[in-house]
LUMZA-329181 format. One record per residue: x, y, z of N, C-alpha, C, O in turn; residue in one letter. Coordinates in steps of 0.02 Angstrom, whole numbers, plus 32768, in hexadecimal, padded with zeros to 4 digits. Each point is the difference from the previous one (the first is absolute). Layout:
XYZXYZXYZXYZA ...
***
This chain:
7FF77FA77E217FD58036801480218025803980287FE28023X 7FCB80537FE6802E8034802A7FDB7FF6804580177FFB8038X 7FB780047FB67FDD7FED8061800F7FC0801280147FF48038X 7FE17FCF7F9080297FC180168042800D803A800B7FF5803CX 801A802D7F8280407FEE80217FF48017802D80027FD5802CX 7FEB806B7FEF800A802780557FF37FCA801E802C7FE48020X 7F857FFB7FDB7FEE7FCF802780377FCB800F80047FEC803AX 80287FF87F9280277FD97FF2803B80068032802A7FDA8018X 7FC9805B7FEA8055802080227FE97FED804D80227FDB8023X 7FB580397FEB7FD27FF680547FE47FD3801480157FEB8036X 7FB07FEF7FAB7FE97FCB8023800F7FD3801F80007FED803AX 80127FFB7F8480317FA180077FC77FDF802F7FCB801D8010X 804A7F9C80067FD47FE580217FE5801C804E8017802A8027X 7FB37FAC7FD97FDB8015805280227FD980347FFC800B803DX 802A7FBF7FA380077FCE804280497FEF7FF680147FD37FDCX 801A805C804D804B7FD97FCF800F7FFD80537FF18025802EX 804B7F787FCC7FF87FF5803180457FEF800F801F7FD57FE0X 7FFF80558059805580267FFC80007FCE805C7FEE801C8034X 80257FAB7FC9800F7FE6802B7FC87FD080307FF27FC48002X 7FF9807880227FD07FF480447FDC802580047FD68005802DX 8033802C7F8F7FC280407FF77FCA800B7FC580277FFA7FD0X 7FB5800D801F7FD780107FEA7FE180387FD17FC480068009X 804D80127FDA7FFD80437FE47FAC80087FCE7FF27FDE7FCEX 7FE9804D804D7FC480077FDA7FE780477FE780168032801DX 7FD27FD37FC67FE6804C7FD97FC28003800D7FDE7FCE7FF7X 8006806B80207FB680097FFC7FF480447FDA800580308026X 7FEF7FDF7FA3800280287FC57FBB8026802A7FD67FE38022X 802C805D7FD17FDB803580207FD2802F7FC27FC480037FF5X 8073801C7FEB7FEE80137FC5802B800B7FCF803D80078009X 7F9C7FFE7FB2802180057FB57FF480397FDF7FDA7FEA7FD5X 802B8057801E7FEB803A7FF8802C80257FBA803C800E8003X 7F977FFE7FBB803580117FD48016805380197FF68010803BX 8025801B7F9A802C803B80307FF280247FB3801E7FF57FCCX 7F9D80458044800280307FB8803F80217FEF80317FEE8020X 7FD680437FAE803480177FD17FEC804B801D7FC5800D800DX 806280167FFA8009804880207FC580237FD47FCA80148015X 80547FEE7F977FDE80237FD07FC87FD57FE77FC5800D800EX 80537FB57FC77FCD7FC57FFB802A7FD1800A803980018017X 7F9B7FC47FCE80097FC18025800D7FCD7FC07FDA7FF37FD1X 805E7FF9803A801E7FE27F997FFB7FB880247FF17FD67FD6X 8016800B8075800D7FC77FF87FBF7FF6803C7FF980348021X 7FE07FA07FED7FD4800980167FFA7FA2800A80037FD87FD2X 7FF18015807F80087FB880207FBF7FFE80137FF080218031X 7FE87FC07FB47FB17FE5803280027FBB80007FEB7FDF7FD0X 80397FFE807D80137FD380147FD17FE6803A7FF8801A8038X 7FF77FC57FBA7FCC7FD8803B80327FC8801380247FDE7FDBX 7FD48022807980247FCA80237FC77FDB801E7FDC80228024X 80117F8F7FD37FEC7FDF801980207FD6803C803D7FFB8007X 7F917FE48026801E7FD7800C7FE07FAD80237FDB80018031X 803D7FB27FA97FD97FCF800A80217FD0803780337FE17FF1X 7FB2801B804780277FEC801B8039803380337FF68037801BX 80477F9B7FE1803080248007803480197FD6803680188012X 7FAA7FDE7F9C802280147FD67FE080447FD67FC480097FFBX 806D80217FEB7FE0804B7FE780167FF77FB980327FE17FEEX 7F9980447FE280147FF77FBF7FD780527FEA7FD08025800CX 80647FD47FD28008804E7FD17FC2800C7FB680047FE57FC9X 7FD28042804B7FCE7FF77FB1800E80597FE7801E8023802AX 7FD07FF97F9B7FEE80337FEF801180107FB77FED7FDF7FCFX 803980568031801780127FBA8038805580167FFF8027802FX 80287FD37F92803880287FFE7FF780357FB580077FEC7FC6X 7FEA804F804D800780167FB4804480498007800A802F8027X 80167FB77F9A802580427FF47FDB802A7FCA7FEC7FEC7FCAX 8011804A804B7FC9803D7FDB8042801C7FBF7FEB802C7FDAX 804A7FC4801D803580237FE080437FC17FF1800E7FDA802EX 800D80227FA180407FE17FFA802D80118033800F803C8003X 800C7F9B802A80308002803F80467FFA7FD280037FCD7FDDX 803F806B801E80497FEE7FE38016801E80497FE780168034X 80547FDE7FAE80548010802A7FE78065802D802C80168025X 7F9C80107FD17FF1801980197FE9800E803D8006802D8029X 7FD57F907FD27FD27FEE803F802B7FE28030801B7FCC7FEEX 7FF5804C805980127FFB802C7FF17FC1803C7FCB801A800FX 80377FAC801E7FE47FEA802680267FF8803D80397FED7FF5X 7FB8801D804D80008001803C7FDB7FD380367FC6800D800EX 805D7FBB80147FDD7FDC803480218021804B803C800B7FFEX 7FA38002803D800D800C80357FDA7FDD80247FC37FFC7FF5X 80667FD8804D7FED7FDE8026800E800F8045803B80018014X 7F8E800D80177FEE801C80407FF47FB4802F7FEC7FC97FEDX 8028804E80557FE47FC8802A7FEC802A8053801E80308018X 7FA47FA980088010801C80467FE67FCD802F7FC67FEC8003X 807E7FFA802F80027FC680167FC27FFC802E7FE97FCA8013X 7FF8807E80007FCB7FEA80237FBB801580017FD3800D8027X 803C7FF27F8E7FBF7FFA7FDA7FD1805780017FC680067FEBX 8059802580298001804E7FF57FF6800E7FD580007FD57FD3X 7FF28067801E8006802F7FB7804D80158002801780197FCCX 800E7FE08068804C80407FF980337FAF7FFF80167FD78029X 7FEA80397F76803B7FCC7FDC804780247FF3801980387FF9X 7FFC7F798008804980017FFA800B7FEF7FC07FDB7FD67FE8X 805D80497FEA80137FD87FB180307FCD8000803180028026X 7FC67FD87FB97FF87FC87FF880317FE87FCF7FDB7FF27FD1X 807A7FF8801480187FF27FDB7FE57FF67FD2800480267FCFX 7FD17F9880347FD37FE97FBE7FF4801C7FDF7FC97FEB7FEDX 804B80547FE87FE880217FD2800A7FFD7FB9801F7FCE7FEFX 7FCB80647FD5802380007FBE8010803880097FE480258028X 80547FEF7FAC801080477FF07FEB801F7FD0800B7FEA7FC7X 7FCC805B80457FFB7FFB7FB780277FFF7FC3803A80157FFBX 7F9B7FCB7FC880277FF77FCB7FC67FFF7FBD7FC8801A8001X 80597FBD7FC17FD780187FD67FC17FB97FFD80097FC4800CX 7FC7805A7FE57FB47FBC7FF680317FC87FF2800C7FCB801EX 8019805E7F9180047FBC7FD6802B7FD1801D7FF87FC47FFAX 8044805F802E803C7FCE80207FDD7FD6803180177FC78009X 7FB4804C80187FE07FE7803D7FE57FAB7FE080127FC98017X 7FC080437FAE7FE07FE97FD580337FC17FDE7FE97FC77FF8X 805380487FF780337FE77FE6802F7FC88028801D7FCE7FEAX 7FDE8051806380227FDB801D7FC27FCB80507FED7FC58006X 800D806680167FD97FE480357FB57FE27FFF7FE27FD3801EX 801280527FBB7FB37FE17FD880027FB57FDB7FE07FCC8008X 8054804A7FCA800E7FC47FCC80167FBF803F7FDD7FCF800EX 805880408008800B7FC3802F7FF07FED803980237FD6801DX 7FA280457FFE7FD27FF480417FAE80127FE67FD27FD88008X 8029804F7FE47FA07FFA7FF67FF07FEC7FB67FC67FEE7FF3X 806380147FE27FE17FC97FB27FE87FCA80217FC47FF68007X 80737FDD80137FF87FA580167FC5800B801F7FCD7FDF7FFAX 803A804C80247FBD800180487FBE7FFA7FE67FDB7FD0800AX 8016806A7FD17FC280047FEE7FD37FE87FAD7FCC80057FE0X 80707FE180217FEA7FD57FB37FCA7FE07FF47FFF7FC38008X 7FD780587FE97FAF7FA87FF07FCA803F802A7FC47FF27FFAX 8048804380297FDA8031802C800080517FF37FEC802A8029X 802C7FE37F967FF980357FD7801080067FA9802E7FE37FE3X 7FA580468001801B800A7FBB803B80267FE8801180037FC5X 801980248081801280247FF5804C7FE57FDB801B7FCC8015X 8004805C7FB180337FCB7FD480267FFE8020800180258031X 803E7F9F7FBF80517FF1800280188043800A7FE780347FEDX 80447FC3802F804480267FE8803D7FDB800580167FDA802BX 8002803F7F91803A7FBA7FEB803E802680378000802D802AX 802F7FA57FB980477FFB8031801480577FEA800680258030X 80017FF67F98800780397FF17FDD803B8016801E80367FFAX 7FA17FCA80217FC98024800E7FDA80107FE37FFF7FE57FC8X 7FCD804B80467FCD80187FCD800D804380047FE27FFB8036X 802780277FC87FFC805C7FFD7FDC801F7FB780107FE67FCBX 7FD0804080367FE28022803F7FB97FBA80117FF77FD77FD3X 7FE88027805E7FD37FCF801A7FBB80147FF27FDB801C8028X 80157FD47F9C7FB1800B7FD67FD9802080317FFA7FF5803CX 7FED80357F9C7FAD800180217FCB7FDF80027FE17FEF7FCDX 8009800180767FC67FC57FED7FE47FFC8033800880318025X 7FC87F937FF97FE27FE9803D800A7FA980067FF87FD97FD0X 80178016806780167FBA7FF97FDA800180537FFE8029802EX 7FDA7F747FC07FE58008804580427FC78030803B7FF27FF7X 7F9780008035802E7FDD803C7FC97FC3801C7FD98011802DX 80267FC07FC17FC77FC3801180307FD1804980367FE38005X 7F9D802A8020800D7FB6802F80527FFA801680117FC6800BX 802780737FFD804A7FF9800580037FFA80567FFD802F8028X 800A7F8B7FE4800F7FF9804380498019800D802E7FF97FD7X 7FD880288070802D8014802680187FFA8015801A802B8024X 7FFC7F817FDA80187FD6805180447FE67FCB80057FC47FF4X 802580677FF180377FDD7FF0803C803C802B8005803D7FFCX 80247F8C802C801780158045805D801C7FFC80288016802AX 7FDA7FDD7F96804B7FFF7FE9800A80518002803C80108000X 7FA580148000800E805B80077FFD8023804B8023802F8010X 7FB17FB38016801880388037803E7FF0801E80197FC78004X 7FFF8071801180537FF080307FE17FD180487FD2800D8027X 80597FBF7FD580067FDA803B8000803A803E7FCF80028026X 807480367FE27FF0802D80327FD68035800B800E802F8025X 7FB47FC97FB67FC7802480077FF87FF5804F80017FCB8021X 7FF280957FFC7FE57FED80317FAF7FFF801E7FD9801B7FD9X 800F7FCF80587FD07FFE7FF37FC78052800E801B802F801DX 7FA67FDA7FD17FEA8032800F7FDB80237FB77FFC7FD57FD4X 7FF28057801D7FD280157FDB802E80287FC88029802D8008X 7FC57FB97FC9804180067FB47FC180347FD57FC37FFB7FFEX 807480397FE17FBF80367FBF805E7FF37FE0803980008018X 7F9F7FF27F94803580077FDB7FCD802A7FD37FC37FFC7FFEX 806B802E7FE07FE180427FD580317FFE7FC1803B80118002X 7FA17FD77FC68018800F7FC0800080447FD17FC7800C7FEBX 8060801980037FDE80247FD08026800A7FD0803D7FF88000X 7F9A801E7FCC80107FFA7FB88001805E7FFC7FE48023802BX 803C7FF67FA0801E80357FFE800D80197FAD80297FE67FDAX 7FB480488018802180297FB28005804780057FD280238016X 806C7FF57FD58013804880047FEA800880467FC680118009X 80667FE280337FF3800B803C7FAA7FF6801B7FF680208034X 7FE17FC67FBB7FB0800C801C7FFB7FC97FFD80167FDE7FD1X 7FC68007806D7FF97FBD7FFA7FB07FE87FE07FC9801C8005X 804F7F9C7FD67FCD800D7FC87FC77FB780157FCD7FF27FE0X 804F7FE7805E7FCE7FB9800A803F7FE38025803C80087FF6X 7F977FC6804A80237FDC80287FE07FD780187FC97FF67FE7X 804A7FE980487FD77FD4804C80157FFF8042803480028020X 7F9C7FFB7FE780227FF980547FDD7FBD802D7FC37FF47FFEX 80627FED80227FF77FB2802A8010800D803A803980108011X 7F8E7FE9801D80167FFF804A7FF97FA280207FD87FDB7FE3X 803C8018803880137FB98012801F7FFE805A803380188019X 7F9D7FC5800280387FEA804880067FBC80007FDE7FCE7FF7X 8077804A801E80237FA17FFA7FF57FF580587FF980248032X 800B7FA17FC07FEE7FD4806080237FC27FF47FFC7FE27FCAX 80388002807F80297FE87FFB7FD47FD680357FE7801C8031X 800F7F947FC07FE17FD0803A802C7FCA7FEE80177FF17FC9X 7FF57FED8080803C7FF080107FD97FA680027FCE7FF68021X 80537FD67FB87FDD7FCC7FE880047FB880257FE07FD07FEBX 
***
């Protein structure tokens, strides 16, 4: 799923523990991002949270078959002291096409992930292009797997902004604001 992966690309765990430090996430908000003209990909993502663990509920629909047309874009912002006036952020994707995204980074970081916590299908080692039209939900996908954020994350208030793109207009995205906090153990 295309909001998976964004998420996938950003979250990683709340508690990754890099020595004598501590690294935690306190997720702020999850916000899908309308389509200029309309809206083909459309995220209503509810973030819970039990405990000190957050889990992902909602559903994902593509309004249209996604091919080699459809464009995707991740940008990652940070501001160490927790401001509105961000800095960019390496961590990014470039844009490129759905399906390569789908083919490569999806397949080998958010399939494993979210397996048993959506209907949404496989995509084999070859890919899927173009990516059906449909609605696929998102049950109970906890967040606390820690293997994705960069160790040199610094700390302070993170917006990563996805968007999806056809014939230049952007057509559905998300956006995640998140502040990381570093406590010393």
């Amino acid at each position: 799923m295309h909001a998976l992966g964004t998420i996938i690309l950003f979250l990683g765990n709340f508690r990754i523990i890099l020595g004598m430090m501590n690294y935690e996430i306190e997720f702020e908000r999850i916000e899908g991002i309308p389509g200029d003209e309309e809206t083909l990909v459309e995220n209503i993502v509810r973030l819970s949270r039990r405990g000190e663990d957050y889990f992902l509920n909602g559903r994902l629909t593509y309004h249209d078959d996604l091919g080699e047309d459809v464009l995707h874009t991740v940008t990652t912002t940070y501001s160490a002291d927790g401001s509105t006036l961000f800095r960019t952020h390496p961590y990014t994707v470039q844009k490129s096409s759905i399906c390569e995204f789908f083919k490569t980074i999806y397949r080998q970081y958010g399939q494993p992930w979210i397996k048993g916590h959506t209907d949404f299908p496989d995509v084999p080692k070859e890919g899927r292009c173009p990516l059906p039209k449909g609605s696929w939900y998102i049950k109970d996908m906890s967040i606390l797997n820690g293997t994705i954020l960069p160790m040199h994350a610094p700390k302070g208030l993170w917006k990563m902004v996805q968007k999806i793109e056809r014939n230049g207009k952007i057509i559905g995205g998300l956006t995640i604001l998140a502040r990381i906090s570093v406590k010393l153990v």
